[in-house]
C-alpha positions in Angstrom: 0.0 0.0 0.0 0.9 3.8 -0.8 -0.5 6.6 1.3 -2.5 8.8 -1.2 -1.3 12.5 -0.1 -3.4 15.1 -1.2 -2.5 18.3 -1.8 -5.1 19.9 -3.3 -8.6 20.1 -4.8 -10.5 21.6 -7.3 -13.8 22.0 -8.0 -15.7 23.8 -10.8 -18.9 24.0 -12.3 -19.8 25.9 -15.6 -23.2 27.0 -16.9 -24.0 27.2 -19.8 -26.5 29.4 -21.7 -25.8 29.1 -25.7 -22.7 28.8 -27.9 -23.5 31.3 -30.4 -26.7 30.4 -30.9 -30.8 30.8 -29.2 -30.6 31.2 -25.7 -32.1 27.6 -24.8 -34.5 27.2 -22.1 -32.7 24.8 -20.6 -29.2 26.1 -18.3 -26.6 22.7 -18.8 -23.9 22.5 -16.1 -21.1 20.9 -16.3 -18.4 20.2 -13.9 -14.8 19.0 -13.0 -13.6 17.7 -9.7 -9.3 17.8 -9.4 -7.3 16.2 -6.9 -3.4 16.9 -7.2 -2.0 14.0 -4.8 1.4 12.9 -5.1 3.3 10.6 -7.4 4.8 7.8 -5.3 6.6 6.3 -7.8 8.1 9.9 -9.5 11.6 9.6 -10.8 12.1 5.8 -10.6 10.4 3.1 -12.6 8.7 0.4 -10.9 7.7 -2.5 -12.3 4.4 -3.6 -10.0 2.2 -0.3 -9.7 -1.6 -1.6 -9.9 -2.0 -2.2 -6.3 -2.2 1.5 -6.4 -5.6 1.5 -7.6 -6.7 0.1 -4.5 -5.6 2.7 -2.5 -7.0 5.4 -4.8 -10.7 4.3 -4.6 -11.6 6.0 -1.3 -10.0 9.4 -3.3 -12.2 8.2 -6.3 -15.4 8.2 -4.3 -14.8 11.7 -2.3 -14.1 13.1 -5.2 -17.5 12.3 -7.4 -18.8 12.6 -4.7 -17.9 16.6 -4.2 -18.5 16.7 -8.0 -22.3 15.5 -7.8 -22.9 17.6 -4.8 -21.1 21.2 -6.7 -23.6 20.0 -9.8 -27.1 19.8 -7.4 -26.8 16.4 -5.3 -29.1 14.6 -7.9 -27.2 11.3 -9.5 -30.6 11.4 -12.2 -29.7 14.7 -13.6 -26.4 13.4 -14.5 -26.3 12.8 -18.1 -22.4 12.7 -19.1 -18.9 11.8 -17.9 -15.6 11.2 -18.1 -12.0 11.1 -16.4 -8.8 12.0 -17.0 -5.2 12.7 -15.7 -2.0 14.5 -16.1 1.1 13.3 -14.7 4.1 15.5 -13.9 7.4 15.2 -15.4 9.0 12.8 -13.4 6.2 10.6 -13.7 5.1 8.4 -16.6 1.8 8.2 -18.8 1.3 4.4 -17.0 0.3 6.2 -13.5 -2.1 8.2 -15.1 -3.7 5.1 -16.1 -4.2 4.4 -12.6 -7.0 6.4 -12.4 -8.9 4.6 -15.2 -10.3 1.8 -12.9 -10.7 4.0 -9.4 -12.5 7.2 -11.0 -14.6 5.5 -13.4 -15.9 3.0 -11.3 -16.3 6.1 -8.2 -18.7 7.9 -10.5 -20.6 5.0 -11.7 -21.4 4.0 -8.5 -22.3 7.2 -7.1 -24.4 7.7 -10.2 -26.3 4.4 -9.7 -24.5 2.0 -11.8 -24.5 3.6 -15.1 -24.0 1.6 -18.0 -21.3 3.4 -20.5 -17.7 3.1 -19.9 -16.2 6.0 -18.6 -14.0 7.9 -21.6 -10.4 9.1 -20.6 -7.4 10.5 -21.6 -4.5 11.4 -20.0 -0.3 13.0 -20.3 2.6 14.2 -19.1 3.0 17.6 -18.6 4.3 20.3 -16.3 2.5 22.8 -13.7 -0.5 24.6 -15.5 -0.9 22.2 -18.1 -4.6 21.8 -19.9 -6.3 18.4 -20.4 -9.3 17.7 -22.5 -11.5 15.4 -20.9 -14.0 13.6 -23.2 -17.9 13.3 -22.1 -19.9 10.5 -23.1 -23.1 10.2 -22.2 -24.1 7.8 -19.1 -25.7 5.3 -20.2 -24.8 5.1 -24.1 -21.6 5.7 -25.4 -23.1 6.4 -28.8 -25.5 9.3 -28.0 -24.3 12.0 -30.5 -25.5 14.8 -28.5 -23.5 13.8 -25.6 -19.8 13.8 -27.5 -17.8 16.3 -26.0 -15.0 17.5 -23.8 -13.9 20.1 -20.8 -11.0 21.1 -20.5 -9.2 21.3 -17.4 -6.0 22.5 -15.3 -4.3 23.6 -12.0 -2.1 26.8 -12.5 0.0 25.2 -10.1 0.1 21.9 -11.0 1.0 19.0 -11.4 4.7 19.7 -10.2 7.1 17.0 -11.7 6.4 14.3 -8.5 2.5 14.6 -8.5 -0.3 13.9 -10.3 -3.5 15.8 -11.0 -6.8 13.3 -11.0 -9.8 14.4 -13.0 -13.2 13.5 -12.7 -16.3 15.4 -15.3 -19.6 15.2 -15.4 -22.4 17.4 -16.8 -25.9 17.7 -16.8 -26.9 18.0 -20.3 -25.4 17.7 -23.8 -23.6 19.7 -26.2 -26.3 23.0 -26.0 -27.2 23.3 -29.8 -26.7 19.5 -30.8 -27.9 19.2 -34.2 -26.3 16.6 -35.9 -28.4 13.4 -35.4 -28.0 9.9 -34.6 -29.1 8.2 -31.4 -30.7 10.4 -28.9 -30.6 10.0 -25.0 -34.0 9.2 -25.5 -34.0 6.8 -27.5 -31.5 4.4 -25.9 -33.1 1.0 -25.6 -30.1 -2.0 -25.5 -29.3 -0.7 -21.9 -25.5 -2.4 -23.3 -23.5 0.8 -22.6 -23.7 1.5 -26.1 -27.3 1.9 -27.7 
């Protein structure tokens, strides 16, 4: 086991009105929850990191947690997601991928056992880097209206032995979605995909 040391946390929640477009009647929030912990195994490789999962799904489930609670408290009016990380420099892209099973599966259940896999992405990079975080929606991963991204950062970090954990959701889709395909309502497999 590694001690998960926290040094920060972010959280932030947009709202949007329109993109250029009509003024919907309908405000879409979306949200990012950010915990810069540090990197245990900066500036060495090791060879057997995955216990550290584990030890980040109590982090995982604080931070949807705070995330659902910034965006209203209700899991329901969740309708996208997605996860991400950014490693410093003397980390490597491998303990971003740590996050993959501990945040996705923290929003998930906190949502109510959705059915979509959580999208992610993730890099190296120093303090103040930007991350796009791709949003799928809950429940089908091919619901057009739901393709999309945040982007995210922390002036201050990550510094070359942490890493910055990401966690999105939002409350709506893109706000002038127009393109077609399969709506959110109009999922019916219930197979994470239609």
């Amino acid at each position: 086991m590694a001690e998960v040391l926290v040094r920060k946390r972010l959280v932030t929640v947009e709202e949007i009105f329109h993109e250029g477009g009509p003024v919907t009647g309908r405000t879409i929030k979306r949200g990012a929850a950010i915990a810069v912990i540090k990197n245990p195994f900066a500036g060495r490789y090791v060879e057997d990191i995955a216990f550290f999962m584990k030890d980040l799904e109590p982090l995982g489930v604080s931070l949807a947690q705070a995330l659902l609670d910034a965006l209203g408290g209700e899991a329901a009016a969740i309708e996208g997601y997605g996860k991400g990380a950014i490693v410093g420099e003397a980390g490597e892209l491998e303990h971003g991928a740590l996050w993959h099973v501990p945040g996705g599966y923290a929003m998930r259940d906190v949502l109510g056992s959705t059915k979509a896999i959580v999208p992610s992405t993730k890099k190296v990079g120093g303090p103040g880097s930007r991350l796009d975080v791709p949003i799928t929606h809950v429940n089908a991963s091919y619901v057009r209206t739901h393709y999309d991204a945040m982007e995210v950062g922390v002036p201050d970090a990550p510094r070359a032995d942490e890493i910055a954990l990401v966690l999105v959701m939002t409350m709506g889709g893109r706000v002038h979605a127009r393109i077609g395909g399969l709506l959110a309502h109009q999922i019916e497999k219930w197979d994470g995909l239609r």
